[in-house]
C-alpha positions as CSV (number, residue, x, y, z in Angstrom):
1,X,59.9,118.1,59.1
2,X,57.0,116.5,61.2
3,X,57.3,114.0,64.0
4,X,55.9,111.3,62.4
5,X,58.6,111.5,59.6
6,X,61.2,112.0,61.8
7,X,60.1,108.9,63.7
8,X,59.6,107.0,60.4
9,X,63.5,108.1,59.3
10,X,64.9,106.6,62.9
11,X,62.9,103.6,62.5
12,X,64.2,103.3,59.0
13,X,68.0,103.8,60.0
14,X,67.8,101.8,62.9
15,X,66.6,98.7,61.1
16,X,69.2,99.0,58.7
17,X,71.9,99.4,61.0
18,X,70.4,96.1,62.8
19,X,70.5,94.4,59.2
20,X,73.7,95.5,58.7
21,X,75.0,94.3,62.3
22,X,73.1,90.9,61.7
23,X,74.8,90.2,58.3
24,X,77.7,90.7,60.0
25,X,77.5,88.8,63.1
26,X,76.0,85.6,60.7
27,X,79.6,86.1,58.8
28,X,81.6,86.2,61.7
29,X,79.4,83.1,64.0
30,X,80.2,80.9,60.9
31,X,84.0,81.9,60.8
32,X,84.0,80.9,64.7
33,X,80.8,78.6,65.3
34,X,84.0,76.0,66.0
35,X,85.3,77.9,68.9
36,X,82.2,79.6,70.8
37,X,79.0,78.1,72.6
38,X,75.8,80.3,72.2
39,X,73.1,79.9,74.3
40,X,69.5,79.4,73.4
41,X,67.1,82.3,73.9
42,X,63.3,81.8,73.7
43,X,62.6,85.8,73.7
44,X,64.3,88.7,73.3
45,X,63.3,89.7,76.7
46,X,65.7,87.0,77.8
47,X,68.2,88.8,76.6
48,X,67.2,92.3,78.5
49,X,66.4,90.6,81.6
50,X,63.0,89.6,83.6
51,X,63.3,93.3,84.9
52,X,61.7,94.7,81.9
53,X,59.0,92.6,81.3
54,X,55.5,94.5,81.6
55,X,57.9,97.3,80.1
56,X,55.8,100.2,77.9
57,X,56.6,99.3,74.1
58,X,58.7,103.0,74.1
59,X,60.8,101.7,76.9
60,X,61.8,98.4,75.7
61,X,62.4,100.1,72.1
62,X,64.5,102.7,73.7
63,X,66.8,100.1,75.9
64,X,66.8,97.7,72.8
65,X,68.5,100.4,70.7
66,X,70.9,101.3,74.1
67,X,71.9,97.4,74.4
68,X,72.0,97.5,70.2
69,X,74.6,100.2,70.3
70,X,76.9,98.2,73.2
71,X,76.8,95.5,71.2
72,X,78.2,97.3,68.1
73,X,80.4,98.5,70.7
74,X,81.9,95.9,71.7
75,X,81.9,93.6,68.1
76,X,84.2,96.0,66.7
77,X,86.7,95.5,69.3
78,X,86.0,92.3,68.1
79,X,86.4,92.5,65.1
80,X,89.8,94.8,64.6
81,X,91.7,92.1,66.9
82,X,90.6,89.2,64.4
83,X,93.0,87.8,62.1
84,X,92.6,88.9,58.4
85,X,91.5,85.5,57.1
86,X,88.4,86.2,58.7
87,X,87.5,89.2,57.7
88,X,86.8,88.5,54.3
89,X,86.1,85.1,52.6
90,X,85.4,86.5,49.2
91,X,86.4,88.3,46.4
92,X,83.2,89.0,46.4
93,X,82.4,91.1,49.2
94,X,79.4,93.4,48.9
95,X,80.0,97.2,49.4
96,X,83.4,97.1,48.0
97,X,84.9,95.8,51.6
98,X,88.4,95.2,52.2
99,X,89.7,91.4,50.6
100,X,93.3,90.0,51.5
101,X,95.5,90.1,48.4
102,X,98.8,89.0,47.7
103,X,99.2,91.5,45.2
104,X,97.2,94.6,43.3
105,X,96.9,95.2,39.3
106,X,97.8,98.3,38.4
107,X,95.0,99.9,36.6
108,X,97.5,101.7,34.4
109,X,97.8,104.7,32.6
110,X,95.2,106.6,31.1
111,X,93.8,110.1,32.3
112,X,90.9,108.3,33.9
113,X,93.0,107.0,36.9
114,X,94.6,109.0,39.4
115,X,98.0,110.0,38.9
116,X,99.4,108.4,42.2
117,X,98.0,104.7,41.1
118,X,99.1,105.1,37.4
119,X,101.0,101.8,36.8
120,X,101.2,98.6,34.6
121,X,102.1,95.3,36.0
122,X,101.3,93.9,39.5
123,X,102.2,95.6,42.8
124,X,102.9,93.5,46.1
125,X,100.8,93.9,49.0
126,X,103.5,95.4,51.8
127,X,100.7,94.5,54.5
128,X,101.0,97.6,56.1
129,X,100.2,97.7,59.8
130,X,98.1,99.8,61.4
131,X,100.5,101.1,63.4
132,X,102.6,102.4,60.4
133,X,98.9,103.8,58.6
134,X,98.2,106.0,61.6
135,X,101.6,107.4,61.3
136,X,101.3,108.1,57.7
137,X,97.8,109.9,58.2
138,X,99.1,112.1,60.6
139,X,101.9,112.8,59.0
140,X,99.9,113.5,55.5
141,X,97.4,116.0,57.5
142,X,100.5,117.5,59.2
143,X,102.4,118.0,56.2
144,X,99.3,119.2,54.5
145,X,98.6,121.8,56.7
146,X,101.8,123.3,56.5
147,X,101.6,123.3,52.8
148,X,97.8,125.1,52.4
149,X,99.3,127.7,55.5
150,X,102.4,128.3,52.7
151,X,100.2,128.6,49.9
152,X,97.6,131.7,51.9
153,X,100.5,133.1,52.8
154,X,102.1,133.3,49.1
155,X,98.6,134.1,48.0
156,X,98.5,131.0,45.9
157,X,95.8,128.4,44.8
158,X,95.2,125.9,47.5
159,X,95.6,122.2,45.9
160,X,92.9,119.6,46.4
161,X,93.7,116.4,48.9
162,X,94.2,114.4,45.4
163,X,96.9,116.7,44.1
164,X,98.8,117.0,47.8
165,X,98.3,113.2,47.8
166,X,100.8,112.5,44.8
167,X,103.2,115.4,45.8
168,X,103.2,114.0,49.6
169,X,104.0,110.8,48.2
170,X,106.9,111.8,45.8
171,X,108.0,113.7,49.3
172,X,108.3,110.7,51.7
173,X,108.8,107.5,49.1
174,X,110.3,109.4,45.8
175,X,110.0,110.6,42.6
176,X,109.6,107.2,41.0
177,X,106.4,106.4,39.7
178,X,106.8,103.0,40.4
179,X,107.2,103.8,43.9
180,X,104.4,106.0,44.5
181,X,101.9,104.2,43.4
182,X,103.0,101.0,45.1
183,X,102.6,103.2,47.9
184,X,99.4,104.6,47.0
185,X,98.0,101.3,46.7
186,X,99.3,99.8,49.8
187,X,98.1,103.0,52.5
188,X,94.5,103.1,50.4
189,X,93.7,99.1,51.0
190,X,95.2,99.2,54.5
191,X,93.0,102.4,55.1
192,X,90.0,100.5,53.5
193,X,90.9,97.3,56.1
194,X,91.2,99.6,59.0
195,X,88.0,101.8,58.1
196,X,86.4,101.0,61.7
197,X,89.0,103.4,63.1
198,X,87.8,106.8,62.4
199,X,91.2,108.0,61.7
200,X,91.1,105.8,58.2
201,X,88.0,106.0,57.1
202,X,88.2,109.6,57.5
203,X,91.4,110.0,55.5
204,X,90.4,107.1,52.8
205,X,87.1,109.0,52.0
206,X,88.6,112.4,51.9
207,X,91.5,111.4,49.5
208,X,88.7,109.2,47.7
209,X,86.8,112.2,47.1
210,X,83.8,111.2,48.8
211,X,83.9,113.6,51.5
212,X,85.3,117.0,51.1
213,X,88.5,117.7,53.4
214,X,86.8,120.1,55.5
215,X,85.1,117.0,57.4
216,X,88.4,116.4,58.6
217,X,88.8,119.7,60.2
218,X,85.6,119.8,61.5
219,X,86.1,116.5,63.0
220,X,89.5,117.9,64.3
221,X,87.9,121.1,65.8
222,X,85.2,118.9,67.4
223,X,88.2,116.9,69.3
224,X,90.0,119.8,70.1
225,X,86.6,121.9,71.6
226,X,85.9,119.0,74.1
227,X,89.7,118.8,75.1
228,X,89.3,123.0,75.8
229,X,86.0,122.4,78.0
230,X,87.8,120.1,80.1
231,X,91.2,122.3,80.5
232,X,88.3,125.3,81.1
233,X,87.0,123.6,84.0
234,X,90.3,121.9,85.4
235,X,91.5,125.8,85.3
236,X,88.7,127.2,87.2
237,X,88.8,123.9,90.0
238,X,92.1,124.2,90.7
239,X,93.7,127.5,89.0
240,X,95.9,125.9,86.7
241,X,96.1,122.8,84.3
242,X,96.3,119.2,86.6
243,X,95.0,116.8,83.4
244,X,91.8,116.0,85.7
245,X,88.3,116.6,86.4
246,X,85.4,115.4,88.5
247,X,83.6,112.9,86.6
248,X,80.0,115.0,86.9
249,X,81.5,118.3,85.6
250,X,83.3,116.5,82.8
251,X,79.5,115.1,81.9
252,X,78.0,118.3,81.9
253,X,81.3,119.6,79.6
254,X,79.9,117.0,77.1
255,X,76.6,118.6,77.1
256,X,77.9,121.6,76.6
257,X,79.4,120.7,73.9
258,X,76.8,118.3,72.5
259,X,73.6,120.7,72.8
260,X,72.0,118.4,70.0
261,X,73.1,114.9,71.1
262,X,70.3,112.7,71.7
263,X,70.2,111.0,75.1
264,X,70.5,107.4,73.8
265,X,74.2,108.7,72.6
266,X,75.0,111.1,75.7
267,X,74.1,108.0,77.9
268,X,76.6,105.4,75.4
269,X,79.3,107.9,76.1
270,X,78.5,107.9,79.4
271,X,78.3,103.6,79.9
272,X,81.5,104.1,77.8
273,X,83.5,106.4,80.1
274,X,82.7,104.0,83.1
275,X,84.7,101.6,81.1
276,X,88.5,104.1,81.5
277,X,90.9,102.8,83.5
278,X,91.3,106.8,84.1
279,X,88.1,107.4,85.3
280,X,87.1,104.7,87.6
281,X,87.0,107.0,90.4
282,X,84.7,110.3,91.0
283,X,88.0,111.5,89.0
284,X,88.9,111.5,85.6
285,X,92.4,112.0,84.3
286,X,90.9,113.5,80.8
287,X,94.6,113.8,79.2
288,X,94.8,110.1,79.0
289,X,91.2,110.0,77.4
290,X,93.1,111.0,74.6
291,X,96.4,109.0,74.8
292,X,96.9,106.6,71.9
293,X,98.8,103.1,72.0
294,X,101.6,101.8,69.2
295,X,98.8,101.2,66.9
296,X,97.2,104.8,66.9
297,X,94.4,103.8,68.8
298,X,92.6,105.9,71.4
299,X,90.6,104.5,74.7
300,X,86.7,103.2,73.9
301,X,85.8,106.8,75.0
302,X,87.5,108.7,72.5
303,X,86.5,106.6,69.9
304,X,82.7,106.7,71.2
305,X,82.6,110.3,70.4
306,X,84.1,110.5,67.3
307,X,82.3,107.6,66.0
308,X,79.4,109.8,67.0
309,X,80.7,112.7,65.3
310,X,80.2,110.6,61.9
311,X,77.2,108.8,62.7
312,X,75.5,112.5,63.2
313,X,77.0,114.0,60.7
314,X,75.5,110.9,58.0
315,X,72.6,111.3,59.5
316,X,72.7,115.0,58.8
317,X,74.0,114.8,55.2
318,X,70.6,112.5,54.5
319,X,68.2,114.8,56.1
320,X,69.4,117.6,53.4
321,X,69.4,114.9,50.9
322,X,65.8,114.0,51.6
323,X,64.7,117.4,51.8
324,X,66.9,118.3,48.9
325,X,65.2,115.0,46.4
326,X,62.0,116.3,47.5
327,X,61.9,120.0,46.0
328,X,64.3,118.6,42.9
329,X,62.4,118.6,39.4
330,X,63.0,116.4,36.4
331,X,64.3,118.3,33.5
332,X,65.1,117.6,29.7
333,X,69.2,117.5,29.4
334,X,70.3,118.8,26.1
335,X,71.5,115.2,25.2
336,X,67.6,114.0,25.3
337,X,67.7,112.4,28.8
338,X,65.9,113.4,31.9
339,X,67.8,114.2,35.1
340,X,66.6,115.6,38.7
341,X,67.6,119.3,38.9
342,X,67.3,122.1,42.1
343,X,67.9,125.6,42.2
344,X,70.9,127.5,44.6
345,X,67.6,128.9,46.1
346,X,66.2,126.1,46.8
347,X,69.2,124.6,48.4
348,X,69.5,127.5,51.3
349,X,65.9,126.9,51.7
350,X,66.3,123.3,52.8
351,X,69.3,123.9,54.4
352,X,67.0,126.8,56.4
353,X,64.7,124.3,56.9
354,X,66.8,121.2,58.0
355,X,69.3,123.3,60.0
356,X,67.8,126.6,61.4
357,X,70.6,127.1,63.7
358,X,73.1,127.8,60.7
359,X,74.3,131.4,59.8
360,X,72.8,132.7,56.4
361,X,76.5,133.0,55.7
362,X,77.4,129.6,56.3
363,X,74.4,128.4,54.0
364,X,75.4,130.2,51.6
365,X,79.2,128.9,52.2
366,X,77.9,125.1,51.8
367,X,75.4,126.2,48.4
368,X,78.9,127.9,46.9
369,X,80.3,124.7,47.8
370,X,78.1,122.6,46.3
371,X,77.5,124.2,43.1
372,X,81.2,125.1,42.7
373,X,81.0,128.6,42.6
374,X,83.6,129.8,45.9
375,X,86.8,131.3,44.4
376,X,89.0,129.6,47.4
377,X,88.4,127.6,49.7
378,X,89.0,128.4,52.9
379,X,91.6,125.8,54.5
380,X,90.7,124.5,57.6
381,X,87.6,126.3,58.4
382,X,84.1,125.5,58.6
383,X,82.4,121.7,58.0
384,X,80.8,120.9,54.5
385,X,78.4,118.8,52.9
């Protein structure tokens, strides 16, 4: 892929991520026009200070997209402390977001709905906090785990997240039909009004089907590699484990980690970092990076670099999605209609292309994938697309 496209697909998702933001700050500044005062700006360079005028056009683009990105920072801290009679004014909501309901129709019973919703009649909205969600997520991938580690072990078919989803809800709320899928119901829309936290859109897209529940282990393994590069470096500063790091080595851990991350992202998580209570010194106590309050949520750090994790890994998923619509043909279905087709070949070509740095085995892993074709999969190993 040449510059120019590349530049022309950042341009492209940054100006819908600034549509996006906009709609959303219009929605929210009519909610509370009552309560705030907003200044008036004449120029956007009002907004980035008199320091930057006579600034080169690649300068002020580059610290508009840095100030863009604290912004969307700090609105969704914002945003997940506001009541839910803000969040939604609609039934109407575009992009199927999350709408306060007293209660939810059961779509009832025929083989086209998923076993754990099955159910005629109504079903009362319990209002689950997201205290309680967080629990039940990591409870469901705990309990998951140990059930796939069983199954290898007994040399038996692993079960897809939809399947484990019923059984781990007959599990922890009973057998009763009624029961789970008043519970299904209840975790999926408190998921869906909680999706800012990683945690549930992760688990509400991977039981959802939309993403495949290797992301989740990838995006655990990610979590778990930074946490090793600090404990690496704690070891070798002070022989054993202490829980803290100088700030500058736990920086260039990052990097380390991050080979790929653009600087506009390092330099987020590093404006991010400044704002830890643990590492307001030349210090950082890395453990409590990591800590999480009675809500499940982690420090503006931690979420900073998983956010990232799934911002990079969209913006991945459309690079092969480009690359693959590009070499796809339209061919005649048997039925008389026409539909976009590509070859496994061509599919480990663009993923050659688009990812050069991938092992011919894992292309081939994600092609299997994609077309169906791997006898097992292969629990918690490996990312997908």
């Amino acid at each position: 892929m040449d510059s120019q496209s590349t530049s022309a697909m950042v341009i492209e998702r940054l100006l819908k991520s600034c549509k996006d933001r906009s709609n959303e700050v219009c929605r929210l500044e009519e909610a509370l026009a009552p309560l705030t005062h907003r200044p008036d700006i004449e120029s956007p360079l009002a907004v980035l200070g008199p320091q930057h005028e006579g600034s080169s056009s690649t300068s002020l683009v580059s610290t508009t997209i840095e100030a863009l990105l604290e912004a969307a920072d700090e609105m969704n801290v914002v945003q997940n402390k506001l009541p839910p009679e803000l969040l939604s004014e609609s039934e109407e909501d575009e992009d199927n977001e999350w709408v306060m309901r007293e209660t939810f129709e059961g779509p009832g019973n025929s083989e086209e709905v998923a076993p754990y919703l099955c159910w005629d009649g109504k079903i009362t909205n319990r209002k689950v906090d997201k205290g309680s969600l967080e629990g039940h997520i990591k409870n469901f991938w705990k309990e998951k785990k140990a059930f796939d580690k069983k199954a290898l072990l007994e040399k038996k078919p692993l079960l897809t997240v939809a399947d484990f989803f019923f059984i781990w809800l007959q599990r922890k709320f009973g057998k009763e039909q009624k029961d789970i899928a008043d519970w299904a119901h209840n975790l999926l829309d408190a998921a869906l009004r909680f999706r800012a936290d990683a945690d549930c859109e992760m688990w509400l897209k991977v039981i959802l089907g939309e993403y495949h529940e290797a992301m989740y282990w990838d995006e655990f393994d990610m979590i778990e590699s930074v946490k090793e590069g600090f404990q690496k470096q704690d070891i070798i500063a002070n022989k054993r484990i202490t829980g803290k790091i100088r700030k500058d080595v736990l920086l260039k851990v990052l990097r380390k980690v991050f080979p790929l991350k653009t600087d506009v992202r390092y330099n987020r998580l590093k404006r991010t970092l400044a704002k830890e209570d643990c590492a307001q010194g030349a210090t950082v106590n890395y453990v409590a990076i990591f800590n999480e309050d009675k809500d499940g949520n982690q420090g503006p750090f931690a979420e900073a670099i998983r956010d990232q994790h799934l911002e990079e890994r969209e913006e991945y998923l459309e690079d092969i999605e480009t690359e693959l619509t590009k070499c796809a043909k339209l061919m005649n279905c048997d039925d008389g209609t026409e539909e976009l087709q590509i070859t496994a070949a061509q599919c480990v070509e663009v993923l050659k292309e688009v990812d050069p740095a991938k092992s011919e085995k894992k292309r081939d892993e994600y092609v299997k994938r994609g077309f169906g074709l791997e006898k097992k999969r292969e629990g918690q190993e490996g990312t997908c697309f």
